[in-house]
N, C-alpha and C positions, 0 to 999 in steps of 0.2 A: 504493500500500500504506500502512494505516496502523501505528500499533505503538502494542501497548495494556503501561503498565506497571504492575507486579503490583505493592501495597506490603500491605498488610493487608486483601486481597482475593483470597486463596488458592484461587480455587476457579473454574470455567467458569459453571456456573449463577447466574442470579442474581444477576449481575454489571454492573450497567448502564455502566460505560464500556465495557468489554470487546463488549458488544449493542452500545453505540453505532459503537466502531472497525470491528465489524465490519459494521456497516450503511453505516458513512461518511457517515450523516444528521447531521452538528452543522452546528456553526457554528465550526468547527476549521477547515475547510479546506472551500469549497460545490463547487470543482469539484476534488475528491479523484477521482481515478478507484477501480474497484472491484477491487485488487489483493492483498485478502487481509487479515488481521490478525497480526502478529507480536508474541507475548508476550513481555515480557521482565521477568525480576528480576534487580535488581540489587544483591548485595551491599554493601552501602557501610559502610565503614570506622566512620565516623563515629556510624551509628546503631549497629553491632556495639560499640562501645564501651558502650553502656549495657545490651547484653544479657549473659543469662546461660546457665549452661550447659541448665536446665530450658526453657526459651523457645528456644533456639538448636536442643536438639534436636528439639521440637514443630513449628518452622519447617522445621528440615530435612526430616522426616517425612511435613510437608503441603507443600512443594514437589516431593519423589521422587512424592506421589499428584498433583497437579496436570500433571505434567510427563505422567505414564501417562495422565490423562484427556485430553491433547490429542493424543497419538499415537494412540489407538484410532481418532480422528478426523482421521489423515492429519498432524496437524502439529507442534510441538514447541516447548518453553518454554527460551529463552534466556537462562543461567544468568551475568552477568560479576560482574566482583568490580572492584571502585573507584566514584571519586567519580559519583554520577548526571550532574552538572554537565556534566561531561567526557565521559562513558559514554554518555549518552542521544545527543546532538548526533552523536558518531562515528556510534553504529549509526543512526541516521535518514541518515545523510550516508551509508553504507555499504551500505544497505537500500533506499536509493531512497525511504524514508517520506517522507510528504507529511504526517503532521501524526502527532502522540505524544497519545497520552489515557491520562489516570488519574481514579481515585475518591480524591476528599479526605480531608484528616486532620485532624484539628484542636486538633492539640496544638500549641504555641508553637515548638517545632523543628520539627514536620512542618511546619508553614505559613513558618516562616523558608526551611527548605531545597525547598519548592516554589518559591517566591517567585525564588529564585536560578537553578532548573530551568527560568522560564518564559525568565528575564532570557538565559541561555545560548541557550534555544532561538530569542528574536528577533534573536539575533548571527547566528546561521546562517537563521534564514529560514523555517522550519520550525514552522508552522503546530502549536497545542496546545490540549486542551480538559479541564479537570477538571469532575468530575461530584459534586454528594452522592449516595450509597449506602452510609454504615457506620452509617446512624442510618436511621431511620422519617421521622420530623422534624429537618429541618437544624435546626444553632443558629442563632439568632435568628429561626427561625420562629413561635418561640410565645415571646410576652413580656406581661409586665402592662399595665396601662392606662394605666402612665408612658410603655409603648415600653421597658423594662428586662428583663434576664433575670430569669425566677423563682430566689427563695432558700427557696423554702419547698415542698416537693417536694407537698404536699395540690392547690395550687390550680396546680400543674405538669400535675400528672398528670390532673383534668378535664379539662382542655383536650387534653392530649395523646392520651387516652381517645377524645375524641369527634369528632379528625380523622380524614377520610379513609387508608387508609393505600393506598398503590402494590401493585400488582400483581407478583410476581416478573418479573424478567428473561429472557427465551428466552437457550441457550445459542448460539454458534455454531451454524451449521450446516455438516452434512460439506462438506469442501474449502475452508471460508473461513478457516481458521486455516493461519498459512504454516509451512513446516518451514525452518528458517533451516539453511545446510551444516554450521555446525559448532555444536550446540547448546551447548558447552560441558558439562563435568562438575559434577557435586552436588562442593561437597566434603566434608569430614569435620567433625565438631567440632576433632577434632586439626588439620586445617588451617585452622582459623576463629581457632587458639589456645584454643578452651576445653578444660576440661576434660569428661568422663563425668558426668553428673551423679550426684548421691548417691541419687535419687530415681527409680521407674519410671517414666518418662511416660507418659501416653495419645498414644495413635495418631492423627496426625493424617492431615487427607486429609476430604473431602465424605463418602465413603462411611462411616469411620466416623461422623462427625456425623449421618448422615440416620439412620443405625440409635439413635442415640441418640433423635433428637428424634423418631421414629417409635414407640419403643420408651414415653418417656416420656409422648405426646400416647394411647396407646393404654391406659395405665394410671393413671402416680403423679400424672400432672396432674389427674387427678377427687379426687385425699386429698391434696392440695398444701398448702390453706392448713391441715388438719389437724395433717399429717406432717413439714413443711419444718424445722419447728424441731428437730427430734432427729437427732442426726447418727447413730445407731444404724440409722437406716431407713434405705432407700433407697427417699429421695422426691424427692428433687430430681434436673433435669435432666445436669446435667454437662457443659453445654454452653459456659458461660462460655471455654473458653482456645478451644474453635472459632468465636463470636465475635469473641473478639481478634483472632486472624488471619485471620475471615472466610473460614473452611470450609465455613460455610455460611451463605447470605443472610439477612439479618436478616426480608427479605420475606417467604421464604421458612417463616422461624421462625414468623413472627405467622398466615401463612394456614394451617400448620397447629394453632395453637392456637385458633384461628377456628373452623377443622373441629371441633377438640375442643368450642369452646363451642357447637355447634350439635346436637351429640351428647349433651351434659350434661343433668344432671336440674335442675330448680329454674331459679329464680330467681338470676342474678348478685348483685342487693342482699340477698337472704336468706341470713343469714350458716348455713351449715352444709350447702349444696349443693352439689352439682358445678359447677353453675357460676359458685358463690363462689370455689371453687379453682381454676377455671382462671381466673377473673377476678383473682386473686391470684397467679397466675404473671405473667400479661401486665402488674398493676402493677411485677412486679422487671422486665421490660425498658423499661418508663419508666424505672425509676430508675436504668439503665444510662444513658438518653439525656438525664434532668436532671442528671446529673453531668458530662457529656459538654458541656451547652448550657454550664452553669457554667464550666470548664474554657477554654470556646472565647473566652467571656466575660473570663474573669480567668485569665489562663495564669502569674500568679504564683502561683497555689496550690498548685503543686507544692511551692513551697518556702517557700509563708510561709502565714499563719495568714489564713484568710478574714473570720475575725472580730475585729476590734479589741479589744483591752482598754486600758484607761488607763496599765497598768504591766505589763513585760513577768511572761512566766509564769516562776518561778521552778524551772524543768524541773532535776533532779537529773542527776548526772554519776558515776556507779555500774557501770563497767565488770562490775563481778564480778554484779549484779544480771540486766545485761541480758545476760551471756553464760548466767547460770541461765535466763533465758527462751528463749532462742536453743534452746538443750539441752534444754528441757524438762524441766528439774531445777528448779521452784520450791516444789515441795513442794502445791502444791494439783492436785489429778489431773485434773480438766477440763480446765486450762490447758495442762497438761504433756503430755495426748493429743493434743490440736489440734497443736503445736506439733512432736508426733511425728511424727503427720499427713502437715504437712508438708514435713516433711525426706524423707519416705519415699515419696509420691504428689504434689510438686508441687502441691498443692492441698489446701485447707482447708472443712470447713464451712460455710455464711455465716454462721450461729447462732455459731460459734466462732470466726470472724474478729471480731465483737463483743466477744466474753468476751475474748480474749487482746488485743484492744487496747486494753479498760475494764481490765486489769489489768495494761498497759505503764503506760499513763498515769496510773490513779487510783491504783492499789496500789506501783508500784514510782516513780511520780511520772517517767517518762524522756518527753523528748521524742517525741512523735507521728511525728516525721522520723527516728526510730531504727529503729523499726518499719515503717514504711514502706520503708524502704534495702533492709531484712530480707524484708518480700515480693515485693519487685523481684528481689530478688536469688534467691528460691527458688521463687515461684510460675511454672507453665507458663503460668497465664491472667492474667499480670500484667498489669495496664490504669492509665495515667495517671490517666483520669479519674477510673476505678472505686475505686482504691485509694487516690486522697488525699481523693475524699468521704468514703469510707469510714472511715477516718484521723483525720481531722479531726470527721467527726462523733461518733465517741468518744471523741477528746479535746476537745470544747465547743470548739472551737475553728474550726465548720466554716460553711456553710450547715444550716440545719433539724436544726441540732445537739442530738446530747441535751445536757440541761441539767448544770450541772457537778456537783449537787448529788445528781442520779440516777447512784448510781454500781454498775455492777454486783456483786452477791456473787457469785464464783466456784464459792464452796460451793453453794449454793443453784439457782446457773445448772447446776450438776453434777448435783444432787439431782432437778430440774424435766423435763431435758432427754436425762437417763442415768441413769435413777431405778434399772436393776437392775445400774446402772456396765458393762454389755457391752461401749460404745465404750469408755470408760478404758481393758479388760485388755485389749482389743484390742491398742490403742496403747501402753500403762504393761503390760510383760509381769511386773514388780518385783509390782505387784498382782494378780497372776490366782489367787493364791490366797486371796486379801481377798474376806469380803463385799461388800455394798452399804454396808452400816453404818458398815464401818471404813473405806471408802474415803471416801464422805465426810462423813467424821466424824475423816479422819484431824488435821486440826489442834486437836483434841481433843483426843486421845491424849496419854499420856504417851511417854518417851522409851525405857520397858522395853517398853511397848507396840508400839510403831513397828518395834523390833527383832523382837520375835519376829514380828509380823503381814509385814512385808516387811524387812528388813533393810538391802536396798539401795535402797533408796526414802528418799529426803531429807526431814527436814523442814519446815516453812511457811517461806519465806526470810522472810518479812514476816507483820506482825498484820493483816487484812485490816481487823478494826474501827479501829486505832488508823491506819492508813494512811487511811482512807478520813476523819477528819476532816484527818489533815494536808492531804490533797488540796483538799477545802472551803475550808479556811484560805486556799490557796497562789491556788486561783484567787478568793477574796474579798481577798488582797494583789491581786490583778493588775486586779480589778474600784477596788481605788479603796476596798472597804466598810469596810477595818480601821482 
């Protein structure tokens, strides 16, 4: 028997260690006999430390649907709680396994605490095989002509465009998945120690995923590179936090966007086709996996600055600013709905993950690593890689960074992107009875104005003009130009 373990690969299909445990064809173990597959996740301590309650309950959610999808099929997913170190070894020693397979991770802790997971597993004897499967392209499969990883995501993504990509995974088939005696219980957030989150989540589990990505490949992905930037639409996928936990196959993702591209009208290079939009969907999941290769590359990016300066950045220390941002009280209404957003759905626009972290950084001048704590801490689809690219390249601070000197206006990103302000009253209920005009136009306004048009709506914590040259200044200190 082998035992395949579940870490950010929630799901049966699509799953290539999970196919390979249950084929017993590696290089794990060659005369493994044919005894089944035994799933197992395992809580561990260690990584629950860095999660939170939006993320804790999304896993919980698509483990209760994981667990359903292997019983239909005779078998059952083995739920423990403690170190893997310790945990894994026991249940192979208890299981009778003959060798442990998982799918890689490639963040600086995942790969430390695999590293530890193999080191246990050769004290006991017990044969292990990890597999890539949470990217298209492993990192360091696609590097420049030094042999280096790309930092410039243009000549990333030809290359990564014009690879082959793999074939989904066959799931198990009936009877090859083992029903272990006592499966163990799901526990609760309250027994995880978190709390409820303040925010609804989305349902996790493959099944809601496939209704998404089936739902999107049949429609908003032909108006994608139109629609993507308004957050008032629903154009974009929503697939990102089933991603992260790999609800559903990345393989899977691409062959149906494949489908969609063979469906579409036009030409991929003709910019205003269909299949310029779906060719502009399938660029955001490169840039899902050049931030991932980066990452895999330089695992101190989580916490330091990709790009050098001469002199450190003179980042402000403004509790009361960044608690306005947090709350979504800074008096500019684009910023303030995103930010309601996500308090309220664990999840945020990607158009307004930009606006709201060009206006941490350039407008309230707060470190990049503020903001970031703050999505980690409330996003459902939180992702290492994703969100300190992300992070960083609105604070100039990243790879294929925007320049420091381009710095978003909030106003105008409001005006562009929610030109009849729908999304703001959505989210900013203070303004639903504001025009467009005076929404945003509110740092305008005077302060009899503001009263009577919404009362309880704040106004501009900050000048955005007179912030946006201090910002210039702070990073031409740090460049060395003053």
């Amino acid at each position: 028997m082998n035992v395949h373990w579940h870490r950010r690969d929630l799901r049966v299909s699509d799953n290539r260690a999970l196919a390979e445990a249950a084929s017993g064809e590696s290089s794990a173990d060659e005369s493994a006999d044919d005894g089944g597959v035994l799933p197992v996740f395992v809580l561990d301590p260690e990584v629950l430390a860095h999660a939170s309650p939006p993320r804790v309950a999304f896993m919980l959610d698509a483990l209760e649907s994981l667990r359903a999808d292997y019983r239909e099929s005779g078998g059952d997913l083995l739920v423990v709680r403690g170190d893997p170190r310790e945990e894994l070894p026991r249940i192979a020693e208890s299981h009778g396994a003959d060798a442990i397979y998982w799918n890689r991770d490639y963040s600086g802790l995942a790969r430390e605490r695999d590293s530890e997971v193999r080191l246990a597993l050769d004290d006991t004897g017990v044969s292990r095989a990890a597999y890539h499967d949470e990217l298209l392209h492993e990192p360091g499969s696609i590097r420049t002509n030094k042999g280096e990883h790309y930092s410039v995501f243009t000549y990333f993504w030809k290359k990564w465009r014009d690879r082959e990509k793999d074939a989904p995974f066959d799931a198990p088939g009936e009877g090859e998945v083992v029903a272990p005696d006592d499966a163990g219980d799901l526990p609760t957030l309250a027994d995880l120690g978190f709390d409820a989150p303040e925010a609804e989540v989305p349902a996790g589990g493959t099944s809601p995923a496939r209704d998404r990505l089936s739902a999107f490949c049949e429609d908003a992905i032909f108006r994608y590179a139109e629609d993507r930037d308004y957050p008032g639409r629903d154009a974009t996928s929503r697939l990102s936090a089933h991603l992260k936990w790999g609800t559903v196959g990345i393989r899977e993702v691409w062959q149906a966007t494949d489908a969609a591209m063979e469906q579409a009208d036009g030409d991929p290079d003709e910019e205003g086709t269909e299949a310029a939009s779906v060719r502009e969907f399938q660029s955001q999941l490169a840039w899902r996996e050049f931030y991932a290769h980066v990452l895999s590359a330089r695992p101190d990016v989580v916490s330091r600055n990709y790009k050098s300066y001469e002199n450190n950045i003179d980042w402000r220390d403004d509790g009361e600013a960044l608690r306005a941002w947090k709350d979504g009280r800074t008096g500019y209404p684009i910023v303030d709905a995103a930010m309601r957003q996500l308090r309220e759905e664990a999840y945020m626009h990607n158009r307004l993950r930009m606006v709201v972290a060009s206006f941490l950084t350039k407008d309230l001048l707060l470190d990049w690593r503020e903001g970031y704590d703050w999505f980690r801490e409330k996003l459902a689809d939180h992702d290492t890689a994703n969100d300190t690219g992300g992070w960083q390249w609105a604070a100039s601070t990243g790879t294929d960074a925007q320049p420091y000197f381009r710095i978003f206006n909030p106003t105008t990103q409001g005006e562009r992107y929610d030109p009849d302000a729908e999304f703001i009253r959505e989210y900013v209920p203070e303004l639903a009875d504001a025009d467009p005009d005076e929404i945003h136009g509110w740092h305008e306004l005077g302060p009899e104005e503001r009263e009577r048009i919404a009362p309880d709506y704040p106004a501009p914590i900050v000048d955005h003009g007179e912030r946006r040259e201090e910002a210039i200044a702070m990073f031409e200190r740090a460049r060395g130009d003053d």
